[in-house]
TORPA-4810 file (N, C-alpha, C, O; in nm, 3 decimals):
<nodes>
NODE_1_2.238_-4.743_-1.856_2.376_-4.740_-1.817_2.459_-4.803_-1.927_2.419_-4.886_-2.009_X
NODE_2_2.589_-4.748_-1.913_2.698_-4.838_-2.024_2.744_-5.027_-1.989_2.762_-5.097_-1.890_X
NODE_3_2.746_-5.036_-2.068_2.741_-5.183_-2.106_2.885_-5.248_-2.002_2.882_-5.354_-1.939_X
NODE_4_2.989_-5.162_-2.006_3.074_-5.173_-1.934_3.017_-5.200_-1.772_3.022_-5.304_-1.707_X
NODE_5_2.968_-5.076_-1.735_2.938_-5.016_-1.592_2.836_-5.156_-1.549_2.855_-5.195_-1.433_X
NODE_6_2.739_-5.227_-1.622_2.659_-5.331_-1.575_2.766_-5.450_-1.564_2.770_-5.516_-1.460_X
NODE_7_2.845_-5.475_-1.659_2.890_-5.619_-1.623_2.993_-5.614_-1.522_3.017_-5.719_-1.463_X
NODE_8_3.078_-5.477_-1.483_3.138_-5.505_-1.362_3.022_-5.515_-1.256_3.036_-5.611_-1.181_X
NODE_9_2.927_-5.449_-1.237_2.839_-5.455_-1.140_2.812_-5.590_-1.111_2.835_-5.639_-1.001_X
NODE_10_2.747_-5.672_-1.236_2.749_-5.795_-1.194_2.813_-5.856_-1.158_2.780_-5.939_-1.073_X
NODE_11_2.945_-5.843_-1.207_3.093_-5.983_-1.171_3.094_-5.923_-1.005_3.109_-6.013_-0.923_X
NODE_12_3.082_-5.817_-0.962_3.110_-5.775_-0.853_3.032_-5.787_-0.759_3.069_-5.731_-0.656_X
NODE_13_2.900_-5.862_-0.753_2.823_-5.826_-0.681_2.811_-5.844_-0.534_2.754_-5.784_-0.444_X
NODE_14_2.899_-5.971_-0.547_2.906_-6.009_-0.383_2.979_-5.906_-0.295_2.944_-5.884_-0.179_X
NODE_15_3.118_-5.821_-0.375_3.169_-5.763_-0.287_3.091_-5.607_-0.251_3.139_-5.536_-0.162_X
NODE_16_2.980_-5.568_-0.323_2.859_-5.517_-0.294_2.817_-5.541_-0.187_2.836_-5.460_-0.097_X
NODE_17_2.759_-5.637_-0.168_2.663_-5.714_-0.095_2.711_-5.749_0.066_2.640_-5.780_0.161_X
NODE_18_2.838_-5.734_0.061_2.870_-5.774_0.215_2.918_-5.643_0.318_2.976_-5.645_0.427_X
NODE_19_2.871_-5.534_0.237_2.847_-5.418_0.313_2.694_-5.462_0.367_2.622_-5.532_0.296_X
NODE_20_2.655_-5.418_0.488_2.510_-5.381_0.489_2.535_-5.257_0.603_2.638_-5.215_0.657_X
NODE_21_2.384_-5.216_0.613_2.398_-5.073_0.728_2.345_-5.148_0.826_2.259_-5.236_0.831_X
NODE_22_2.458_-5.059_0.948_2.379_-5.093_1.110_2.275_-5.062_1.048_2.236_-5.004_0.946_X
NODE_23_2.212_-5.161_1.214_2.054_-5.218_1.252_1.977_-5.098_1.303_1.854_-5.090_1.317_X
NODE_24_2.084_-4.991_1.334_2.011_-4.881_1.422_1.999_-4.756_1.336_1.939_-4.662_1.387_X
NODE_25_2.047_-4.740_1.215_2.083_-4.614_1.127_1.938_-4.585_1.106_1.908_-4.470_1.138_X
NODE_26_1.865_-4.641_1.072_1.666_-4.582_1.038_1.630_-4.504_1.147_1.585_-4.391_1.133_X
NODE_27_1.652_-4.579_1.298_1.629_-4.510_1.401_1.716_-4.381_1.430_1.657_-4.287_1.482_X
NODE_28_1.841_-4.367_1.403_1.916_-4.238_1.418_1.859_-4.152_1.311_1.861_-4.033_1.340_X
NODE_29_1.803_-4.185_1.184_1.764_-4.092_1.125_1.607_-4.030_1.147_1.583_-3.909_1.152_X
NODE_30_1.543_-4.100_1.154_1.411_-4.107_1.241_1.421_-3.967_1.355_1.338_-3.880_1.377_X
NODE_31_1.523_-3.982_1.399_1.562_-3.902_1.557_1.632_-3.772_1.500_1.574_-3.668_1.534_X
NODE_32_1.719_-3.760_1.438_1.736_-3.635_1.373_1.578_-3.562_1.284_1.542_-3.444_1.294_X
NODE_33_1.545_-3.614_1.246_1.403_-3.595_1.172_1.352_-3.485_1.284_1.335_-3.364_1.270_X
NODE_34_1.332_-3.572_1.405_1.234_-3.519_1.477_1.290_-3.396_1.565_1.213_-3.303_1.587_X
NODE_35_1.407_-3.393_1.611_1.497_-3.267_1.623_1.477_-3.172_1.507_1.451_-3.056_1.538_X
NODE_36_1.485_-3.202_1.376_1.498_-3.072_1.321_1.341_-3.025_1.325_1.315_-2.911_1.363_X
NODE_37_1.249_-3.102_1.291_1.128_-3.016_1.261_1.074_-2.950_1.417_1.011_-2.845_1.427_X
NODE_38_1.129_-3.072_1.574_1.110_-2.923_1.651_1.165_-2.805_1.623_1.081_-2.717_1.604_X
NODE_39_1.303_-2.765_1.612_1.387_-2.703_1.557_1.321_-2.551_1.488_1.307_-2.432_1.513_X
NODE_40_1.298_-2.643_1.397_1.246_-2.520_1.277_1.135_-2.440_1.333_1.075_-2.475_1.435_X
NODE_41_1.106_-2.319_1.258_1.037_-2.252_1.316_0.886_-2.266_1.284_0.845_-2.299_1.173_X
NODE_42_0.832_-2.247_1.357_0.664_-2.321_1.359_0.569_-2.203_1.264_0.573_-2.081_1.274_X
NODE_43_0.486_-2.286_1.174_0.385_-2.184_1.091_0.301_-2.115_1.155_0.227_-2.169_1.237_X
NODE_44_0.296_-1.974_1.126_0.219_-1.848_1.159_0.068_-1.937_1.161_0.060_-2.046_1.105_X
NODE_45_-0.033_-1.885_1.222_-0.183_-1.961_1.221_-0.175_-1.763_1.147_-0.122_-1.660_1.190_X
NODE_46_-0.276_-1.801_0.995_-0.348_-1.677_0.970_-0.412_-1.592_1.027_-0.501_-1.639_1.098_X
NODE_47_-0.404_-1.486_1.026_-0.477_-1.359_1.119_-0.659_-1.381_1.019_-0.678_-1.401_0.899_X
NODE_48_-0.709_-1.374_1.075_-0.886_-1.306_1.014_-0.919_-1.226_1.081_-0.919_-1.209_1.203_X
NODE_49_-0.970_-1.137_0.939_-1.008_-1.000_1.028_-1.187_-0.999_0.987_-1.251_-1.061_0.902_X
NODE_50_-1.226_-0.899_1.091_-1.400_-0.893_1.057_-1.449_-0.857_0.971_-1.357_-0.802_0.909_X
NODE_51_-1.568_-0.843_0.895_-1.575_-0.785_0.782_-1.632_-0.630_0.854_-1.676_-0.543_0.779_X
NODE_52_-1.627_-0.615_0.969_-1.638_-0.478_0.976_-1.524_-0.384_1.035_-1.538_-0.265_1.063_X
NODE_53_-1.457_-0.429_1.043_-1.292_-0.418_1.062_-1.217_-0.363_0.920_-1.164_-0.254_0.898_X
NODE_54_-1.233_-0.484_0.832_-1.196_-0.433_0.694_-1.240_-0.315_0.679_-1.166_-0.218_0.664_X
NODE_55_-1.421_-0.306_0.684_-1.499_-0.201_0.648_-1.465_-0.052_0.642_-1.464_0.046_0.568_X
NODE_56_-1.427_-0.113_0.817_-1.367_0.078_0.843_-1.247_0.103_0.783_-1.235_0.204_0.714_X
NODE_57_-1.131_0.006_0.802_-1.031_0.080_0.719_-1.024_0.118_0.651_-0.952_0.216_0.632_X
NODE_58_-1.145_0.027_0.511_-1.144_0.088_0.373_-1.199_0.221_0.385_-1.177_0.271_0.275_X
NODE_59_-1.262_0.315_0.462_-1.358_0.447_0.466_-1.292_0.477_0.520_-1.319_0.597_0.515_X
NODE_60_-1.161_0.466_0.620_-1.032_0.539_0.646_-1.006_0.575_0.513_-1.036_0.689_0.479_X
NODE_61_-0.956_0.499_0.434_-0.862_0.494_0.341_-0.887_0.573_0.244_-0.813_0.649_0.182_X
NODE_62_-1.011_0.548_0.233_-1.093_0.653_0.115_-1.101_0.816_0.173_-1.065_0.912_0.105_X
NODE_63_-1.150_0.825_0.299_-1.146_0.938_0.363_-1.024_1.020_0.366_-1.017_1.139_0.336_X
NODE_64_-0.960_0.968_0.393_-0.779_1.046_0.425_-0.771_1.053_0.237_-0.753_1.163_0.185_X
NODE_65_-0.784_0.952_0.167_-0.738_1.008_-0.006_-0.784_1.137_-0.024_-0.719_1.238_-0.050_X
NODE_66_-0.993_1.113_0.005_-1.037_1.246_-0.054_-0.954_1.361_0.002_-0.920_1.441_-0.084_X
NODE_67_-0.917_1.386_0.115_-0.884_1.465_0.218_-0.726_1.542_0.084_-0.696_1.650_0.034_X
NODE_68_-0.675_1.404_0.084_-0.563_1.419_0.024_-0.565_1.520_-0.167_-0.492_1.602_-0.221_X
NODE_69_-0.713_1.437_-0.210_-0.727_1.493_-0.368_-0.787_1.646_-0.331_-0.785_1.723_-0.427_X
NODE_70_-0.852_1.713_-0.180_-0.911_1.797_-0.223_-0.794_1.915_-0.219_-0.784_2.006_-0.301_X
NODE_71_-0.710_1.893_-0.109_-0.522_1.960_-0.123_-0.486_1.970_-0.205_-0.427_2.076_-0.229_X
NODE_72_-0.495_1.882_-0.290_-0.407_1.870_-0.431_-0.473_2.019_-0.488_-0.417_2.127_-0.503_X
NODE_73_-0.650_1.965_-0.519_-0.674_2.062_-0.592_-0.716_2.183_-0.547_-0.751_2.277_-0.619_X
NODE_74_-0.713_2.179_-0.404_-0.658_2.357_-0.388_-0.488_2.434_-0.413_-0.442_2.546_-0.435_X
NODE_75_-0.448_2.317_-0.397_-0.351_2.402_-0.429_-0.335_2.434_-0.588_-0.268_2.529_-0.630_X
NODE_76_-0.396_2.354_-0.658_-0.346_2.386_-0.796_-0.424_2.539_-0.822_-0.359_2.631_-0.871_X
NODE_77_-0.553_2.555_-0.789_-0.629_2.713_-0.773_-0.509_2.797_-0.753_-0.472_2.887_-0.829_X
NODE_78_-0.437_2.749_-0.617_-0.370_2.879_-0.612_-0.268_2.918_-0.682_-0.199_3.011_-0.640_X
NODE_79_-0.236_2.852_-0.808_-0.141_2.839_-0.884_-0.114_2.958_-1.002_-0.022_2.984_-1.079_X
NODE_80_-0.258_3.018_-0.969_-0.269_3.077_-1.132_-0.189_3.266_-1.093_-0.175_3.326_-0.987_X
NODE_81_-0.164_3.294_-1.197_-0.015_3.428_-1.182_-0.121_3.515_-1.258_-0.187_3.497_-1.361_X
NODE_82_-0.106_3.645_-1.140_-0.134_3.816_-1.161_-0.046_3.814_-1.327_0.071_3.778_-1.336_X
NODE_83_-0.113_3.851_-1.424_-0.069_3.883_-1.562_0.012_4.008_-1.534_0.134_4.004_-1.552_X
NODE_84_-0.057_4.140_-1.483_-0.015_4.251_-1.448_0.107_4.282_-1.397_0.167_4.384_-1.430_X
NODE_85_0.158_4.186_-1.306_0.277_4.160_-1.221_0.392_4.097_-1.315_0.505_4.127_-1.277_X
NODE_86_0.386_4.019_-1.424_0.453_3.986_-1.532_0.479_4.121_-1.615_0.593_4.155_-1.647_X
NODE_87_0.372_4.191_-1.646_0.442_4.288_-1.763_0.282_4.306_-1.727_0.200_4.215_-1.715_X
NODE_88_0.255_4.473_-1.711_0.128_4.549_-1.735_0.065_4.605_-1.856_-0.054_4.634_-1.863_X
NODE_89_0.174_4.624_-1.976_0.134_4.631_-2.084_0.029_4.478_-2.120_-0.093_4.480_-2.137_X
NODE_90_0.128_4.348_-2.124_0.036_4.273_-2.192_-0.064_4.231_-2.112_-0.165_4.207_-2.178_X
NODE_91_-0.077_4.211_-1.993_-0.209_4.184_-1.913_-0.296_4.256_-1.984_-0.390_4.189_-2.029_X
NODE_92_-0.296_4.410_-2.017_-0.420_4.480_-2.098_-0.441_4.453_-2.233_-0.551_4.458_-2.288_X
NODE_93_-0.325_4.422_-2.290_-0.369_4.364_-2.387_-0.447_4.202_-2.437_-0.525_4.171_-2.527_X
NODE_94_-0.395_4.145_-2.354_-0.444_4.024_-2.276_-0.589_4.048_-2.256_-0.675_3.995_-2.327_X
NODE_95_-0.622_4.145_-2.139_-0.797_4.168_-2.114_-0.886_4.231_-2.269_-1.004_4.213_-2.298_X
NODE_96_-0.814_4.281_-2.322_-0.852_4.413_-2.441_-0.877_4.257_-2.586_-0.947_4.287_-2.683_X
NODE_97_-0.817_4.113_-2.583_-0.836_4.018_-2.675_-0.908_3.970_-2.611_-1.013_3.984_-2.673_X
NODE_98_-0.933_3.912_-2.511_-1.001_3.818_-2.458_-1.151_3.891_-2.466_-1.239_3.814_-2.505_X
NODE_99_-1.186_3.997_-2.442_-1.300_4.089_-2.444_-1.353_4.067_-2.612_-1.456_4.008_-2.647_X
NODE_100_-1.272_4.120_-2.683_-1.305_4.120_-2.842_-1.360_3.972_-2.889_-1.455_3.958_-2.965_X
NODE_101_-1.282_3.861_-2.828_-1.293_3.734_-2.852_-1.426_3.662_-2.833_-1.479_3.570_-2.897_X
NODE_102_-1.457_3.721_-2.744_-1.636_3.674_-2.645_-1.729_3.774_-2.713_-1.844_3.730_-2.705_X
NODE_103_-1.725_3.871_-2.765_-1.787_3.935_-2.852_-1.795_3.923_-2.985_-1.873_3.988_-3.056_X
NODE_104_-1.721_3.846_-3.020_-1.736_3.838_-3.137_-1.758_3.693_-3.150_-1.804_3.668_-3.261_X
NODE_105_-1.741_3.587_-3.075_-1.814_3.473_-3.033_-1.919_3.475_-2.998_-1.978_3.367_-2.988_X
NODE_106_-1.995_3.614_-2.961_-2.132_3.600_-2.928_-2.213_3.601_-3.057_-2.318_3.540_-3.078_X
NODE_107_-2.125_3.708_-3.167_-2.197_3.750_-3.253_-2.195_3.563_-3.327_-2.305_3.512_-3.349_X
NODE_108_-2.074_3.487_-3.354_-2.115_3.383_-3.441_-2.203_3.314_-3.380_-2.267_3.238_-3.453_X
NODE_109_-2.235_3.315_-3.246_-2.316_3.212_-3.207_-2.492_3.249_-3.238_-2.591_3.175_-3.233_X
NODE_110_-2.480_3.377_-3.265_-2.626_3.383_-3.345_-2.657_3.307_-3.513_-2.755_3.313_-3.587_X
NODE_111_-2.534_3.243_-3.526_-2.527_3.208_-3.706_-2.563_3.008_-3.647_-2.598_2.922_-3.728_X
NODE_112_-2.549_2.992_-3.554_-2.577_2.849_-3.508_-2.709_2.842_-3.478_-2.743_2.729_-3.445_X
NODE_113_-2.778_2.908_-3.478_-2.948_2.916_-3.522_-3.011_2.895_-3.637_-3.105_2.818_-3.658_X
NODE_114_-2.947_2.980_-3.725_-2.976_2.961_-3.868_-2.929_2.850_-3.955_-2.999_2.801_-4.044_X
NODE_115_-2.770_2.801_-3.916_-2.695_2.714_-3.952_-2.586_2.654_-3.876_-2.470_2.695_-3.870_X
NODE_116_-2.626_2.574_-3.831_-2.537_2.492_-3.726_-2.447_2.393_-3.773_-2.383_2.321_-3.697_X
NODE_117_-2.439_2.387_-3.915_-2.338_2.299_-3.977_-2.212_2.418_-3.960_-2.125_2.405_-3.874_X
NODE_118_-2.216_2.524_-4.045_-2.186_2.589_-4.052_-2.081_2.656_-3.932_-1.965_2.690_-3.952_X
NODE_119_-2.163_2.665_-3.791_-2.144_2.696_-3.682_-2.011_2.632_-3.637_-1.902_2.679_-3.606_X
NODE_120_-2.075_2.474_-3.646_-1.964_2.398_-3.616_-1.835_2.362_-3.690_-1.741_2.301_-3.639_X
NODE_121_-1.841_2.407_-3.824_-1.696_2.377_-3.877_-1.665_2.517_-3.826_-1.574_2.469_-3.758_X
NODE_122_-1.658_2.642_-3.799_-1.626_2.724_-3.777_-1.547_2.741_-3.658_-1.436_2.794_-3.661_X
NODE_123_-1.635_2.673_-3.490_-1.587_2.680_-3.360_-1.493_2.535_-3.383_-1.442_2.510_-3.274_X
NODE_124_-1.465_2.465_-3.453_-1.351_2.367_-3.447_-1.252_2.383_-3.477_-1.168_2.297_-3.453_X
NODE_125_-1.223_2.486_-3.533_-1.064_2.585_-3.532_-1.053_2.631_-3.419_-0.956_2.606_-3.348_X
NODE_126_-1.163_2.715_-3.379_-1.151_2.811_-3.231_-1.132_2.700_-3.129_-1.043_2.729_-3.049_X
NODE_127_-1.192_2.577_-3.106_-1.154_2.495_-2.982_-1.012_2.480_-3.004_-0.939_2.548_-2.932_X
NODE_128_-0.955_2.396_-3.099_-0.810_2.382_-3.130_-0.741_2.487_-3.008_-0.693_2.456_-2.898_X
NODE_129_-0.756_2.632_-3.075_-0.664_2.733_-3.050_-0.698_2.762_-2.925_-0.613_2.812_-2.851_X
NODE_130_-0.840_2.735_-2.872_-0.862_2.769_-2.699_-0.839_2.665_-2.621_-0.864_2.663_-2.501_X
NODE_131_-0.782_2.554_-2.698_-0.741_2.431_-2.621_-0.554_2.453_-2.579_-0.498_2.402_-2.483_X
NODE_132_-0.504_2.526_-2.663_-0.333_2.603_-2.693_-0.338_2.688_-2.576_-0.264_2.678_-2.478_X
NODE_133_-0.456_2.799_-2.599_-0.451_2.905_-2.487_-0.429_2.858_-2.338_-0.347_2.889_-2.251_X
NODE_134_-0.545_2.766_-2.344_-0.508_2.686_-2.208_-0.415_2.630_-2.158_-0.391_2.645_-2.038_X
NODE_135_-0.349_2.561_-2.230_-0.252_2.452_-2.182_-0.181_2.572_-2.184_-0.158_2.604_-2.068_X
NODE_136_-0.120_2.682_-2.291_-0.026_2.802_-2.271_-0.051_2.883_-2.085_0.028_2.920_-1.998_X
NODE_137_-0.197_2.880_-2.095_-0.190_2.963_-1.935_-0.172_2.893_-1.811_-0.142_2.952_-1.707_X
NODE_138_-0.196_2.720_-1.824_-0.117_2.624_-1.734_0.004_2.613_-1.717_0.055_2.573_-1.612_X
NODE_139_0.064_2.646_-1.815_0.234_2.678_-1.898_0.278_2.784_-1.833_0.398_2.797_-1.813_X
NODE_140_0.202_2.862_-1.796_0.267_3.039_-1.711_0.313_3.026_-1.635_0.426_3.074_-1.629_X
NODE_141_0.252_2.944_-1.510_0.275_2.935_-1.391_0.411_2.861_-1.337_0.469_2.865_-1.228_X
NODE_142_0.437_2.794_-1.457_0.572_2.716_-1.390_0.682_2.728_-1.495_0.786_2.664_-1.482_X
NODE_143_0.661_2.810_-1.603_0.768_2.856_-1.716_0.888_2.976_-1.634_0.860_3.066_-1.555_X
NODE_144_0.978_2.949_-1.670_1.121_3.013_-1.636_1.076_3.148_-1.702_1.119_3.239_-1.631_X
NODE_145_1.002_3.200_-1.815_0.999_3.281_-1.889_0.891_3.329_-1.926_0.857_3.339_-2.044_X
NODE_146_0.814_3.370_-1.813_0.675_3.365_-1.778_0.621_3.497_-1.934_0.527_3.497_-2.013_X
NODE_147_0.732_3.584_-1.915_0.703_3.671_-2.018_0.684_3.630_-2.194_0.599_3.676_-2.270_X
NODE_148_0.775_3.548_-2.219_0.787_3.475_-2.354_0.629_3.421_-2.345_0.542_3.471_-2.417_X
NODE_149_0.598_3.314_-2.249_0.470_3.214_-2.261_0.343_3.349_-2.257_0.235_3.302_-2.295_X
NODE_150_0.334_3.471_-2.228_0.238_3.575_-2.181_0.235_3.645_-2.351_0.140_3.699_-2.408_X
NODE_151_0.354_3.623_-2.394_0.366_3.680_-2.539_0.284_3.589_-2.624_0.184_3.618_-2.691_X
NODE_152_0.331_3.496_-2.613_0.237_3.375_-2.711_0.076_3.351_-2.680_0.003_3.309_-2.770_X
NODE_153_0.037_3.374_-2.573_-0.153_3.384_-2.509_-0.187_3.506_-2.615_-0.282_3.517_-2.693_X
NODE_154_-0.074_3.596_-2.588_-0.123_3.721_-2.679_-0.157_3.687_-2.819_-0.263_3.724_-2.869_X
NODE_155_-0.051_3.602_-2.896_-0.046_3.614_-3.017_-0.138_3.489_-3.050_-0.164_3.473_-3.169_X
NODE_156_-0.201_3.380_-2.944_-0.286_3.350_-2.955_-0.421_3.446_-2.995_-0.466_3.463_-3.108_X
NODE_157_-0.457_3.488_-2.903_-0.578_3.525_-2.898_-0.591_3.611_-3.010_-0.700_3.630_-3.066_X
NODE_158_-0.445_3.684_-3.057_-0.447_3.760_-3.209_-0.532_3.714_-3.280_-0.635_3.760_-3.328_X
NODE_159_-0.437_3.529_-3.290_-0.507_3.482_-3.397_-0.668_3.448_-3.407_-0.738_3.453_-3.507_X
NODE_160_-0.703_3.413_-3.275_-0.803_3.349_-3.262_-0.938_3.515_-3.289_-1.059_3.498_-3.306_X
NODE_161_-0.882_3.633_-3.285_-0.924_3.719_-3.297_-0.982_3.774_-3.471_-1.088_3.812_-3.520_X
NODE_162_-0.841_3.750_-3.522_-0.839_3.766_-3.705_-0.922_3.636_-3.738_-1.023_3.655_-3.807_X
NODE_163_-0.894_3.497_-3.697_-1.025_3.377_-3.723_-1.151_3.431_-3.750_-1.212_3.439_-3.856_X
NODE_164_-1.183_3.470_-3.624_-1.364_3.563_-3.567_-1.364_3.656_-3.679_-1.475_3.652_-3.731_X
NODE_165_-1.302_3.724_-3.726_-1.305_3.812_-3.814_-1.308_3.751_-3.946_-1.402_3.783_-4.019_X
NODE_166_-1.227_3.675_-3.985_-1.235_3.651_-4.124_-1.408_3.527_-4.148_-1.475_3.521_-4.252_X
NODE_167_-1.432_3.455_-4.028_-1.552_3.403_-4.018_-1.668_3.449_-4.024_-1.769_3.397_-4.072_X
NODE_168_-1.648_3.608_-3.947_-1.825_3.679_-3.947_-1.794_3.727_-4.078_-1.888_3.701_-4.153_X
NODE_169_-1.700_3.786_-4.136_-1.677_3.862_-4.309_-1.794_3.734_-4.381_-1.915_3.749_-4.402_X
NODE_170_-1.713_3.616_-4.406_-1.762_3.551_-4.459_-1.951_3.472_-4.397_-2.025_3.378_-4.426_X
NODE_171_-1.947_3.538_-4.341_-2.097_3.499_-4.287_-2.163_3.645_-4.339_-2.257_3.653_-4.419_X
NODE_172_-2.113_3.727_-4.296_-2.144_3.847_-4.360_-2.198_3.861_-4.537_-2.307_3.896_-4.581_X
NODE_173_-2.095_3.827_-4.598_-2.111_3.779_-4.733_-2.192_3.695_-4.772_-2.276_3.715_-4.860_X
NODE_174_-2.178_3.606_-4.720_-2.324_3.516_-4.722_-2.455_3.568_-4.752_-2.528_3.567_-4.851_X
NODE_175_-2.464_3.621_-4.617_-2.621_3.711_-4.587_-2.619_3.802_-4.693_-2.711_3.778_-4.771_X
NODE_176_-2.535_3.917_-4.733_-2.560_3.984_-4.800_-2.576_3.921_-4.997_-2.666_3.956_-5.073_X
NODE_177_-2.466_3.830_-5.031_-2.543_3.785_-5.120_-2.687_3.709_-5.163_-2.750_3.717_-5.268_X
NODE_178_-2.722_3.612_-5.008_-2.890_3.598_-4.980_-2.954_3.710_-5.016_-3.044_3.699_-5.099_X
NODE_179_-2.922_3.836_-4.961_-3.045_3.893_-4.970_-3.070_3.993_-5.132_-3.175_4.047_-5.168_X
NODE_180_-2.947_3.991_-5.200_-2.917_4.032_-5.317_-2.941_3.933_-5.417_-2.935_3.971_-5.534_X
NODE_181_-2.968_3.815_-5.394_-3.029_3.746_-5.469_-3.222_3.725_-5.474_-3.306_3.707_-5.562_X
NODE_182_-3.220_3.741_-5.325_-3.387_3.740_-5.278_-3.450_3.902_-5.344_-3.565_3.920_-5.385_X
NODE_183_-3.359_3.991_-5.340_-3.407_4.102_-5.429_-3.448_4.088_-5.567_-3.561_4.121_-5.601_X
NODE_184_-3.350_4.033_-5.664_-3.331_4.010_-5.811_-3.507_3.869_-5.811_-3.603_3.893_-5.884_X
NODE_185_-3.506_3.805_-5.763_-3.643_3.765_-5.769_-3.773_3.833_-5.729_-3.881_3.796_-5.775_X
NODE_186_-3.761_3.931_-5.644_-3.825_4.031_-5.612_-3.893_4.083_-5.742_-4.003_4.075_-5.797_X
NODE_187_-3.742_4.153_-5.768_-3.787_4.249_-5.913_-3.836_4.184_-6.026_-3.895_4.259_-6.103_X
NODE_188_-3.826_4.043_-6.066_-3.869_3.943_-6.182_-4.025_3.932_-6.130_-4.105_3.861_-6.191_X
</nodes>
């Protein structure tokens, strides 16, 4: 405290001092005390529940979700759009790439026997672009412009078509210089 504030305290002290509190003020407060905490509102006693009580709810809970995830994913099944009903030209053209595509994926997958290094730098372009196709034919179903997104699967699978092609050429070439070289030792 300030140096001031103590020495009046002191010079003053008696006229301090000849205040005191009624004899009864502890007891009036005492007595309000006990009014308010009846007063107030009394603590909840915790609920416990059984552990087979819990049990079931949790296998409610889980039960009604699955119930809930297997909805989900029927409905997403039913999500997928008639190509034909968009435009009948490209649906066939659509079936007419996708056909060429698996055929001619069958043919590289005979080159992953012989060479599977090979194999695999090859199908890691094609996943890329069949990873596009996909998300493009998830894209159909809820695009404003179902025709634009049906154009681009197409010009997917173009590409993914000319890929297969320029891949077996060059596998092609391969083999045929193998065996044009296995000749020329032949003839030596």
């Amino acid at each position: 405290m300030s140096k001031r504030l103590e020495d009046f305290m002191s010079s003053n002290r008696e006229e301090f001092d000849d205040l005191e509190p009624r004899a009864d003020i502890w007891n009036n407060i005492a007595r309000e005390l006990d009014a308010w905490e009846e007063a107030a509102p009394k603590k909840r006693e915790a609920k416990t529940f059984s552990l087979g009580f819990v049990l079931k709810v949790a296998a409610s809970v889980i039960v009604v979700m699955g119930l809930g995830f297997a909805v989900y994913l029927k409905g997403q099944h039913t999500a997928t759009v008639n190509l034909a009903d968009i435009n009948p030209t490209y649906a066939r053209q659509q079936m007419h790439y996708a056909s060429m595509i698996e055929s001619k994926r069958t043919r590289l997958k005979l080159v992953a026997k012989f060479d599977p290094q090979l194999y695999n730098e090859f199908t890691a372009d094609l996943k890329k672009m069949d990873a596009n196709y996909k998300k493009l034919n998830i894209d159909l179903a809820t695009s404003p412009n179902q025709e634009r997104v049906l154009r681009a699967m197409i010009r997917n699978l173009q590409i993914q078509t000319e890929v297969l092609n320029q891949q077996l050429s060059v596998i092609e070439q391969f083999n045929q210089s193998k065996k044009d070289h296995q000749n020329e030792n032949k003839d030596i």
